[in-house]
N, C-alpha and C positions, 0 to 999 in steps of 0.2 A: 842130554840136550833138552832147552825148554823150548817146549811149541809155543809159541805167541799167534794169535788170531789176527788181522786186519780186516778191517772195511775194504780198502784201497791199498794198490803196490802199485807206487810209481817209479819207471825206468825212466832214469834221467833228470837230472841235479841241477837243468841249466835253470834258465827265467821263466817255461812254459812249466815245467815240471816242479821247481819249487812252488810259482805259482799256483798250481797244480793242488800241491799237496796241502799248501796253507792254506787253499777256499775246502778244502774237503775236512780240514781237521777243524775250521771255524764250524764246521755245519755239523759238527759230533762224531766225525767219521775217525773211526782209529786209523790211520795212516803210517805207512813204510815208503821208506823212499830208498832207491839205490840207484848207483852209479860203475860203471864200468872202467872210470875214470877217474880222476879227482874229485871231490865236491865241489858245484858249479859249475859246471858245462864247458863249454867251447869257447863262449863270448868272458865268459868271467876270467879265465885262467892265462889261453892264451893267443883270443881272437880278437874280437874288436877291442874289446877297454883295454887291455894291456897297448897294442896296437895303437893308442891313440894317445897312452902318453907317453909311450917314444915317440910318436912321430912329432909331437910340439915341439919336443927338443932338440929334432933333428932339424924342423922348418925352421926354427931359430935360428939355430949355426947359419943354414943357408943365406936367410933373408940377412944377417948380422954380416956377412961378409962380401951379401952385394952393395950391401951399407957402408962400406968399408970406404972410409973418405969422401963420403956426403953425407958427415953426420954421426956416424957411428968411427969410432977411430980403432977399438981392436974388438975381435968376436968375442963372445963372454967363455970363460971356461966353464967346461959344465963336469960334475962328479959323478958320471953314470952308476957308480955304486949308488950316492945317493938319490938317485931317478930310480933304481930300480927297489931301494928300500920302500918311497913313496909309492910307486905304483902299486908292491906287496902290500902296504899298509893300508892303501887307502881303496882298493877291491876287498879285501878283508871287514873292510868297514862298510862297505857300501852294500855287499850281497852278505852279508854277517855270516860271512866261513866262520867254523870254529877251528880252531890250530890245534 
């Protein structure tokens, strides 16, 4: 097994902790990060962001079919495969998980 040295071990992958790690490795600090969990915490995986683009497309359906005959004539269909491709794709993008 190879020993590796660090500056900084930080626990926990979410915004405070990558955070974390990014301002310590800009300032020369050799840095480890780990998680208990997936990469990205709580908020990235399966808390608020995930959470918030389901819920657009749930208030949709809703609002689309109190609209339903003033205005709106049918609710749209929606492809939750592809809502859940985007939402994988597009936290990947934004907290740059690696796959």
């Amino acid at each position: 097994m190879i020993e590796k040295k660090y500056d900084v071990f930080v626990i926990g992958s979410g915004v405070a902790g990558r955070k974390t790690a990014a301002m310590c490795a800009d300032s020369g600090l050799r840095v480890a990060i780990s998680d208990i969990r997936e990469y990205g915490g709580t908020c990235g995986n399966r808390g608020c962001d995930p959470k918030k683009i389901m819920l657009q497309f749930s208030e949709m359906m809703v609002q689309s079919k109190n609209l339903k005959g003033i205005g709106v004539s049918e609710p749209p269909t929606i492809s939750w495969a592809d809502v859940q491709n985007f939402k994988k794709h597009k936290l990947f993008r934004r907290y740059n998980f690696e796959k």
